[in-house]
N, C-alpha and C positions, 0 to 999 in steps of 0.2 A: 504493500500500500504506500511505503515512503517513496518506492521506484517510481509510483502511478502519480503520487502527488508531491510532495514537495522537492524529491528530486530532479523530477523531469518539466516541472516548471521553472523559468530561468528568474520571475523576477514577478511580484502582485499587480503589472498592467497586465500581464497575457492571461495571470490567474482569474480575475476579472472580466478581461475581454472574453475566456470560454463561457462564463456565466451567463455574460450578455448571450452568445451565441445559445447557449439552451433556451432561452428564452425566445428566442429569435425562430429555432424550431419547433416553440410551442406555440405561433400564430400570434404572436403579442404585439399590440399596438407599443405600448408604453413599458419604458422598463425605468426603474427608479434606484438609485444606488445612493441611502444613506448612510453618512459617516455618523459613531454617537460619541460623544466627549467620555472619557479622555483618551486623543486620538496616541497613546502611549503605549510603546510594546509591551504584551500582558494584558493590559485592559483594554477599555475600549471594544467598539464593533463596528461591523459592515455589515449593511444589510440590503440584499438585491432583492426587489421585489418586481415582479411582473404579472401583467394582466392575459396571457398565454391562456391556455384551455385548461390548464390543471392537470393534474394527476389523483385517477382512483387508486384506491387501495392494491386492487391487482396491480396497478400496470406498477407503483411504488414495488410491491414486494417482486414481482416477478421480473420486472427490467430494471430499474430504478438500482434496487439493492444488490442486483449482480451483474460481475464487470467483464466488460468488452463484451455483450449480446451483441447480436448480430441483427436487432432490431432494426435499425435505422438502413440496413444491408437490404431489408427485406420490403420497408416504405421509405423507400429516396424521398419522397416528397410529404408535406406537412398534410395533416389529414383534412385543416379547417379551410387553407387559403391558397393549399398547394405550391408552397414555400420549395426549394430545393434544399434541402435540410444541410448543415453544415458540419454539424456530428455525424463520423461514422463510423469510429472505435471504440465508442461506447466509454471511454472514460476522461469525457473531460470534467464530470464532474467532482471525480477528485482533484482540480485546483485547489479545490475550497479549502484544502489543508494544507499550501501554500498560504494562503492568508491570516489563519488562524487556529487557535487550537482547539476550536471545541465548535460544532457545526447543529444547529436545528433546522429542520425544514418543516414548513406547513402549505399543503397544496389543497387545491378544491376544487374538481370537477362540477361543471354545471351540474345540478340538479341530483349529489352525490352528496354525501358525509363527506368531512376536512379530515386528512390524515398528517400523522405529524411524527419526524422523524429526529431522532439526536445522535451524534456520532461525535464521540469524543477522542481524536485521530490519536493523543496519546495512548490508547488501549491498542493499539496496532503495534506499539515500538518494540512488546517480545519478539523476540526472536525466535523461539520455538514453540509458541504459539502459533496454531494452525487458524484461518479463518472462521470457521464456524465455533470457533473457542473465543471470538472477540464479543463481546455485548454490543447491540445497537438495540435500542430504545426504540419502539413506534407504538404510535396508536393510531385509532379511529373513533371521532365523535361528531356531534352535530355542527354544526357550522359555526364559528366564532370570529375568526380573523377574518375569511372571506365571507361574513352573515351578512345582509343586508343592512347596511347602515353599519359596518362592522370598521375596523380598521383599515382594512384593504381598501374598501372603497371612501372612507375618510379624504385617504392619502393621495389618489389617485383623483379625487375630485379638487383637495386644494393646490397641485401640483397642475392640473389641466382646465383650472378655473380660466375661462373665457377665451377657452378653445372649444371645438369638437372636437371627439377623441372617439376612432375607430375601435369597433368593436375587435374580439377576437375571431370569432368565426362567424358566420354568415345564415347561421341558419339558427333561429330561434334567440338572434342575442338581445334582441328588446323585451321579451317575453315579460308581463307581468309574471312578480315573484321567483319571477327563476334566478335570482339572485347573484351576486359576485363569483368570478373564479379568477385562477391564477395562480401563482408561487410566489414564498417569499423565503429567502436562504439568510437564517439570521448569522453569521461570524463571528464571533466573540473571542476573547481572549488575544488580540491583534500580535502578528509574529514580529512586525515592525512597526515602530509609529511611522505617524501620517503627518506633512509639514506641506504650509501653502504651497510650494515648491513641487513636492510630489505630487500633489491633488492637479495641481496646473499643466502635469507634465501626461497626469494621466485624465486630462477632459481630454488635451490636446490629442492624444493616441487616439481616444472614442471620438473622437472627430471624424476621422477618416474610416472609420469601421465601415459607415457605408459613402462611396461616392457622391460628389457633390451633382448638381445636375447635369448630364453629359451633354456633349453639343447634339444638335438636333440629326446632325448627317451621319452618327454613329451607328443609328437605330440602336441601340442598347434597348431592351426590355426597359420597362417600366419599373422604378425600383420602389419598395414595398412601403406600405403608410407604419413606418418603424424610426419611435421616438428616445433619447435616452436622459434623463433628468437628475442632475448630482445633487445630490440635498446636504448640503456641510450644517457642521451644526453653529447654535448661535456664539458671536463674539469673530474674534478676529479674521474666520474664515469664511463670515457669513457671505462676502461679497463674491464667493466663487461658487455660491449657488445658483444653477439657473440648468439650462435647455443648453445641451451639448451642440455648434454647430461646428461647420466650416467658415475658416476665416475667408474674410471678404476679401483679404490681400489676392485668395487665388485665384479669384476673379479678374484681375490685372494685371497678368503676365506681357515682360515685355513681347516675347516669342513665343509660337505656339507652332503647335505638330499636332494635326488630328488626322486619323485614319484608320484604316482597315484591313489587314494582311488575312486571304484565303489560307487554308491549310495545304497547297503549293506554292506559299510565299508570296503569290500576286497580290501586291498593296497598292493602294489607294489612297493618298496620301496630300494631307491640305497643308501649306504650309505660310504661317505668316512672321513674318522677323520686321522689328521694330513697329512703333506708334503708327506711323502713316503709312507704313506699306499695302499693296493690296496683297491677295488671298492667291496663291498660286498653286493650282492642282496637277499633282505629277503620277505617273504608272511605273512602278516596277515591277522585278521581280527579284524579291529578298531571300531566296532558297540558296542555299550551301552549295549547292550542286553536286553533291554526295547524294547515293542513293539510301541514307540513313532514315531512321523513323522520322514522323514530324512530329513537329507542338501542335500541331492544329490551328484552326484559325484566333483571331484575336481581335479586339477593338484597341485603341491607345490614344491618349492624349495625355499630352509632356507638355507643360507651360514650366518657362524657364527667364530669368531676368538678368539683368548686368546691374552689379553690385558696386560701381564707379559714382563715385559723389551724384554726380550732375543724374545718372537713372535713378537713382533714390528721393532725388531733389524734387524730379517731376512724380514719384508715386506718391510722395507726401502732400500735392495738393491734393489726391483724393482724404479722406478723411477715414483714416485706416488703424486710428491712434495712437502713432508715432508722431513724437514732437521735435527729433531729432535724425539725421543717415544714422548714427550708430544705433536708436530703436529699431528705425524703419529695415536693416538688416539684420538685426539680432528675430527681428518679427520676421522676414522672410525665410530664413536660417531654419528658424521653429518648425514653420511647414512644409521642409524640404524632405523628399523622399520621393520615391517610385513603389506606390502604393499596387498589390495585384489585386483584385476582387473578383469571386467566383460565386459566379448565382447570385451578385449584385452585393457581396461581403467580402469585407477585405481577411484578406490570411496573412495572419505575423508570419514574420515580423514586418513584411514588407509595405512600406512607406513610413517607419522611423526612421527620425532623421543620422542617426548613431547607423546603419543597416544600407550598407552600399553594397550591396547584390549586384548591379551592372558596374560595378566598378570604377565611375565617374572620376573620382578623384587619383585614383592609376593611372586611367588614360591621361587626364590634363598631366600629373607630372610629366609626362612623356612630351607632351605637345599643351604647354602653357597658354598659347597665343591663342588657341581655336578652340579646343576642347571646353566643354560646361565639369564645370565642380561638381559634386552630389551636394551639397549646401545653398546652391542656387537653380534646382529644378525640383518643382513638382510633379509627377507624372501618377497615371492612372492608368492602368491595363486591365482589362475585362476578359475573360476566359469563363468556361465553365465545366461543368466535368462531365456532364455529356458527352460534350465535345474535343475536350483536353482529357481522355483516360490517362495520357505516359504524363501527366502533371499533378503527382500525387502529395499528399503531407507525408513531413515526416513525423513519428511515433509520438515527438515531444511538442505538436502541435505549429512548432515554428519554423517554417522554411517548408521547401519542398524538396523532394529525393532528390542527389545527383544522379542525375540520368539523361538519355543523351538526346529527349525531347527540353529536356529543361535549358540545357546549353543550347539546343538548336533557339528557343524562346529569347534568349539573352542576346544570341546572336543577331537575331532579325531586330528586334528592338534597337539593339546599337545602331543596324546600319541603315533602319529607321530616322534615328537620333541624327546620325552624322549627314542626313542631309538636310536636317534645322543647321548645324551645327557650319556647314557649307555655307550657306545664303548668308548666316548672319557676320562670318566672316568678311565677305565681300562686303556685307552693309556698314562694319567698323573699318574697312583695310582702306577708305581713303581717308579718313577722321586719323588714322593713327592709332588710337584708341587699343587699350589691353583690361583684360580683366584684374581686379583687384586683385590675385593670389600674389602674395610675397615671396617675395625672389630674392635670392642670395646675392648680396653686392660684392666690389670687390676691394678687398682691403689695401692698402698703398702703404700703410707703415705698419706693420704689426704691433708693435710696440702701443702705439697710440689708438690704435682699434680705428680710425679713422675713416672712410669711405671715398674713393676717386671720385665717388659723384657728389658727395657733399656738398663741393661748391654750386652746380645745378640747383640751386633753392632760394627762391625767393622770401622765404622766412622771415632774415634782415630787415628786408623792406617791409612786409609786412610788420612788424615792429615800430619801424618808425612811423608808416602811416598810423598805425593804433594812435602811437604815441603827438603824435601833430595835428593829426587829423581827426579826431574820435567822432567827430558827427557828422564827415563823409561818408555815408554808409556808400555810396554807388561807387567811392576809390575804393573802397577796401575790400567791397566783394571782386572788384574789375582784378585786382591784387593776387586774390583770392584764387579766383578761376584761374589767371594766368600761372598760379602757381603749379594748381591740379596740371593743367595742362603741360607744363616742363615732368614733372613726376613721373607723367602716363609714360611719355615721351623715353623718358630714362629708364624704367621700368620696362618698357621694350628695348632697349640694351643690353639692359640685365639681364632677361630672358635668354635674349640670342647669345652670348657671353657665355651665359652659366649651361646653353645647350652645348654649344662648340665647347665648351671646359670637358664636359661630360666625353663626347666624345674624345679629346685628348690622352683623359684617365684610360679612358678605354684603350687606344694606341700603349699606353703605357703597361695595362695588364696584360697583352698581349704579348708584349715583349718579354716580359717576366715567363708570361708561359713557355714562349717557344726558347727563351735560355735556359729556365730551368728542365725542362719538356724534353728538350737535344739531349740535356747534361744527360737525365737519364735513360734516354734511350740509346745512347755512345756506351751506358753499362750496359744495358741488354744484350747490343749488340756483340759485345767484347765475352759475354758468356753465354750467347748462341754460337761461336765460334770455340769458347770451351768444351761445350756439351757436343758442338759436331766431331771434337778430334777423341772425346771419349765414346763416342757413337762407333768411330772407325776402331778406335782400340777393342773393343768389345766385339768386334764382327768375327773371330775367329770361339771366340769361348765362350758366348751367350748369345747365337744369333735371333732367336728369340727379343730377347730385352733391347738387343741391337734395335730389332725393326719397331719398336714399340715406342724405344727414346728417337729415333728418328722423323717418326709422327708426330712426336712432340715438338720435337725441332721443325717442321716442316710448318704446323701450327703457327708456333711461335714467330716464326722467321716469315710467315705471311701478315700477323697482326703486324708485328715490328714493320714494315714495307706499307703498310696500312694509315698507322700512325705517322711515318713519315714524310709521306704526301698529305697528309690533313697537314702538317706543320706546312709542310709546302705551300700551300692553298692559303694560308692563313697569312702568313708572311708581308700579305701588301696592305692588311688591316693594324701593321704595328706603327708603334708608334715613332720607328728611327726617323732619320731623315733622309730629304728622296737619295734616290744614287743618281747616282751618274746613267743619262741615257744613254741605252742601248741601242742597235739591230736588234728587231726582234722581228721573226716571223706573225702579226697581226689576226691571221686565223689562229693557229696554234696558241696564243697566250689567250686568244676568245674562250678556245674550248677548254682550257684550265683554268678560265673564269668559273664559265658555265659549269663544270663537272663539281662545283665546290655546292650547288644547288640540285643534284644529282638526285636525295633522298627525294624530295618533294617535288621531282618532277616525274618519278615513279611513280612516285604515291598519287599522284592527281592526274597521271595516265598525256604525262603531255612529249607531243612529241616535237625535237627541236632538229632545225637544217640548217643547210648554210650554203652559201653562193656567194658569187663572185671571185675576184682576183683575191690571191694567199698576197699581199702587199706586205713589203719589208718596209719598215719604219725603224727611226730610231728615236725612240721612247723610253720613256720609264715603265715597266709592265705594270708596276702597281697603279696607276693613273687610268690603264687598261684597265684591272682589276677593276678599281673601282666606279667606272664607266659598265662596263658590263653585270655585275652586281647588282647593281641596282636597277636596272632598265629590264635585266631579264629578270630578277626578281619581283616587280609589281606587275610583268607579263604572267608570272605563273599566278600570283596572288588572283590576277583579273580571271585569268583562264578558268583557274577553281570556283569560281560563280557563279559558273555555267553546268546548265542541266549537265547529267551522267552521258546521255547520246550526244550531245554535241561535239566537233572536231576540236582537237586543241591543239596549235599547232603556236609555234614560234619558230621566224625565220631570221637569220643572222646573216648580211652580206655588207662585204667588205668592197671598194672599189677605189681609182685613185682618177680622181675628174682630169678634162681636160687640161685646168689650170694646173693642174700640182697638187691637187689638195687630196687629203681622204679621207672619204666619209666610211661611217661606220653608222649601219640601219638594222635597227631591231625592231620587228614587227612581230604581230600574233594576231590569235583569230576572235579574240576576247571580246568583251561589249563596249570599248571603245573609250575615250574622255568623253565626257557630256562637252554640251556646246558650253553652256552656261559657267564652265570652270574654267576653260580652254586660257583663261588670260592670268589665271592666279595659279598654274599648278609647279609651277616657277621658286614661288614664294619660301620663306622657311616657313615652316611650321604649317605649312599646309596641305591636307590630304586629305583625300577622298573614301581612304579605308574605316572603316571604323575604330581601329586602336592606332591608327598610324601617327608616327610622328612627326611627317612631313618636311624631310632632309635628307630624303635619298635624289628626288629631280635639281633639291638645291645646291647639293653638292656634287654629284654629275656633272650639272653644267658649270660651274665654279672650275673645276678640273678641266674642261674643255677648254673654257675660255682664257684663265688665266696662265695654263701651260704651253699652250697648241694655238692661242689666238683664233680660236674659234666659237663656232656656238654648236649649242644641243636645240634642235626642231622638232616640233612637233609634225609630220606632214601627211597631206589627207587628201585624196585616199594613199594608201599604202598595197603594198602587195600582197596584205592578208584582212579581210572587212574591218576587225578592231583597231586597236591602238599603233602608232607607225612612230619613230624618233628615230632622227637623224645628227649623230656629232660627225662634224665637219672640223679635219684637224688641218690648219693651216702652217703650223710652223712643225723643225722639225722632221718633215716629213717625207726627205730626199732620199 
């Protein structure tokens, strides 16, 4: 019982949040969850009550009292309103011993006796104690808490005074005399106290439990007349009593992504990025192109914001109750997450804001400039289990299984996201403009801790205006902005900076490896040459053991050859300095580019060719390397996109123009650049993939141009329908 309840709940919001969900399956309009003083561990209670169908005596002793039934296996759906029920392991209601230590229930069936049950979860803690040896308490008598005019309905009328308040089931619920029904789960003995703090942290979770109203093009089912109302008690925490909503902030997102992915990945997909943009609707198709299981289809909507002074500046004229940027983001902050909801309820953990499941704030370290934070996007995904069977819970009610419908789900979503993430790119990349995440500067004195970009601050000035001026307000903000504006500015330095550092260290592990890496494989080798002359000694006296260590040696002496060509391959990723250009045959350092991407081009079934003139140059290979690299590598990335029947093909050809020059053309049969990126894919930090970091086309052409005095082209059409690049190496190349 400690497995089922307080060890396999993480923490009293989920304990709570299953509560709500039984209620949810018992057709309840209204569910009420009061705190009673003193909210102190030990004392104290919680108490969920709801106005549900109730529970008879049978259904208490026969499902209710015994755990993981297969009841809910057997009615998917709610019996009064035909709810899609959310329980279906039958023990979520052991939370209740996460919250407390001593549990009563009293239920009441329309037009049935109140039954009432006590479980005092310390009588579980023997060890050798078998269950039918624990005591639990119940009874059956006439109606009291749910009587007519009884407590139940007290509570339930002064909480939903000068509302309508739906019934629970539909047949018979105004009936003169047939009086109150429902549950109400008393908690007592509290395992932790309760501080304005946690109560605020747990409306904000029951916020999102059901979705806020979806946009109208989603078609989402209609979501159920399901209310939840926190009753704190009187004194300091009275003012955090009320009607659990969604905040209003998520009503005005700077960016939005609405659509629709079939369960073969074709989406549908509405996209809006900043204030006055219009609505732009796009078709793809978001499938792996693996012929693995799917997630099935899905509905989504991600509103996402920019956390820079000046976007804060304009949500604060709505009236959202931030007086200040640092509320007005601490308030966005709060409601960030990518919330899932199945059969119109959200499943923990997902959409707290601590619970980054898509991995938001990985990808931006990777690619700062374009990627969203998990801190700055709300999102809503709708599934149901109908129709997502491979998206199942896991045992402890929070998450869902790994499995390789749940990755495919994550997947499609990302690359979903990454074409919000596209647009609103180009809508900052003439502004200059970077998102607020803090960026490593770089130090100039150690000593003094100081910052090279220090001097970049208007700060100074601001001072003196303060100081001379105090009832200019129009200089001081002008001051003001102008300062944000140097900041952004230098914070895109730092970015780029602290990217290319990254890659540097990288150069520099490299090198460590392939020194240390040589050192010992120079020992390997030196006693594979041992082990062969004791091979040869042995062939007369043990020919046996002979041919046995020589399989060994043959083994060996092929990983060793193995290893030593991965060093090879690896070589033009270190981090020395260039050498000195060679001759080098041009095809041939291609295909020891390419063969270093060999696994994955197996694995995704692609096949690569090559044409034109073998061109001698005299180059650095690593320059080659790195040119190749990456151009074949986002040709395999694109290729793998594409349905399992499609052709995948990348073609490699080498030629030397009239003028002198020689180009080097990578082409494949992939889905191509979109038009609409065709002028930013140049950029740093900008890509098209979903995780990508967007510094493999930037550095490409960086190498072409600044060594070869050429450039890197995009050119179209190409000799294969997708994507076609052209480095044109000008110098060099006699």
């Amino acid at each position: 019982m400690s497995t089922l309840g307080v060890e396999l709940i993480s923490n009293e919001r989920v304990a709570l949040t299953e509560l709500v969900k039984n209620a949810y399956d018992a057709d309840a309009s209204l569910v009420v969850i009061r705190f009673v003083d003193p909210l102190e561990a030990g004392s104290g209670a919680i108490e969920v009550w709801d106005d549900g169908h109730g529970m008879s005596p049978e259904t208490v002793r026969g499902t209710w009292l015994e755990i993981a039934t297969p009841h809910r296996h057997r009615a998917p759906r709610s019996e009064g309103l035909g709810r899609r029920v959310l329980g279906a392991k039958g023990i979520g209601r052991f939370s209740a011993a996460r919250l407390a230590y001593l549990m009563s229930l009293t239920s009441r069936r329309r037009d049935e006796r109140e039954v009432s049950v006590r479980v005092d979860w310390g009588e579980f803690t023997d060890d050798d104690a078998y269950l039918d040896q624990v005591p639990v308490g119940w009874s059956v008598a006439e109606p009291d808490v749910f009587a007519p005019g009884g407590v139940a309905q007290q509570l339930f009328d002064r909480v939903t005074q000068g509302f309508q308040r739906p019934t629970a089931a539909s047949d018979g619920a105004g009936e003169e005399g047939a009086g109150p029904q429902g549950t109400v789960v008393r908690l007592q003995g509290l395992r932790q106290g309760w501080t304005e703090e946690s109560i605020t942290v747990l409306k904000r979770s029951l916020s999102r439990l059901l979705p806020p109203p979806p946009p109208t093009e989603l078609s989402v089912p209609d979501q159920p007349e399901f209310a939840i109302y926190v009753a704190t008690p009187q004194g300091p925490l009275q003012h955090l009593s009320g009607f659990v909503a969604a905040s209003e902030a998520l009503a005005h997102p700077h960016h939005r992504l609405v659509g629709s992915v079939d369960a073969d990945g074709e989406a549908r997909l509405t996209i809006e990025v900043g204030k006055h943009s219009h609505e732009e609707t796009i078709r793809e198709n978001l499938a792996s192109g693996s012929a693995g299981p799917t997630c099935g289809p899905f509905r989504l909507d991600i509103r996402a914001w920019d956390l820079d002074a000046d976007s804060m500046r304009e949500l604060m004229k709505i009236d959202l109750g931030a007086s200040n940027v640092p509320e007005m983001r601490k308030h966005i902050r709060g409601n960030s997450g990518v919330a899932l909801y199945r059969d119109g309820f959200r499943v923990q953990p997902f959409g707290e804001p601590e619970f980054d499941w898509l991995n938001f704030d990985l990808r931006r370290v990777n690619n700062p400039t374009m990627r969203f934070s998990n801190n700055q996007v709300a999102g809503f995904v709708y599934i149901s289990a109908d129709e997502n069977p491979g998206l199942q819970d896991r045992s402890h009610r929070e998450g869902l299984i790994d499995s390789p419908e749940y990755e495919e789900l994550k997947r499609r979503i990302l690359q979903a996201v990454s074409r919000l993430e596209s647009r609103r790119y180009r809508l900052r990349r003439p502004l200059g403009t970077v998102s607020q995440a803090a960026t490593p500067g770089l130090v100039s004195d150690p000593n003094r801790g100081t910052s090279v970009f220090d001097a970049f601050s208007l700060d100074p000035l601001q001072r003196v205006v303060s100081r001379r001026y105090p009832d200019d307000v129009e200089l001081s903000r002008a001051v003001e902005r102008a300062n944000e504006t140097i900041q952004s500015g230098v914070k895109r330095v730092q970015e780029i900076i602290s990217q290319f550092s990254r890659l540097a260290t990288l150069g520099t592990l490299v090198d460590a490896v392939l020194h240390d890496g040589r050192s010992a494989l120079a020992k390997i080798a030196f006693d594979l040459w041992k082990l062969n002359k004791l091979v040869k000694g042995l062939q007369d006296k043990d020919p046996d053991l002979s041919r046995e260590l020589m399989k060994l040696h043959t083994g060996f002496a092929t990983q060793e050859a193995a290893i030593d060509r991965l060093f090879t391959r690896l070589e033009p990723m270190s981090g020395r300095r260039r050498g000195r250009p060679q001759e080098i045959s041009l095809q041939k350092t291609i295909k020891q580019a390419v063969s270093v991407h060999q696994a994955d081009i197996d694995r995704h079934g692609v096949s690569v060719t090559y044409g034109g003139e073998d061109v001698t140059v005299t180059a650095e290979p690593g320059d080659i390397n790195t040119l190749i690299l990456n151009l074949v590598g986002n040709s395999i990335y694109w290729l793998s996109t594409l349905p399992p029947s499609a052709e995948r093909i990348i073609h490699v050809e080498t030629e030397r123009t009239g003028a002198g020059d020689v180009d080097i053309i990578v082409s494949d049969s992939g889905p191509g650049v979109r038009e609409e990126i065709k002028d930013v894919i140049y950029d740093a930090y900008f890509s098209d993939k979903p995780d990508g970091i967007g510094l493999g086309l930037s550095i490409a052409g960086s190498v072409v141009k600044d060594f070869y005095d050429g450039e890197l082209s995009l050119l179209a059409p190409g000799p294969l329908p997708g994507a076609c690049f052209r480095a044109r190496l000008r110098r060099r190349v006699g």
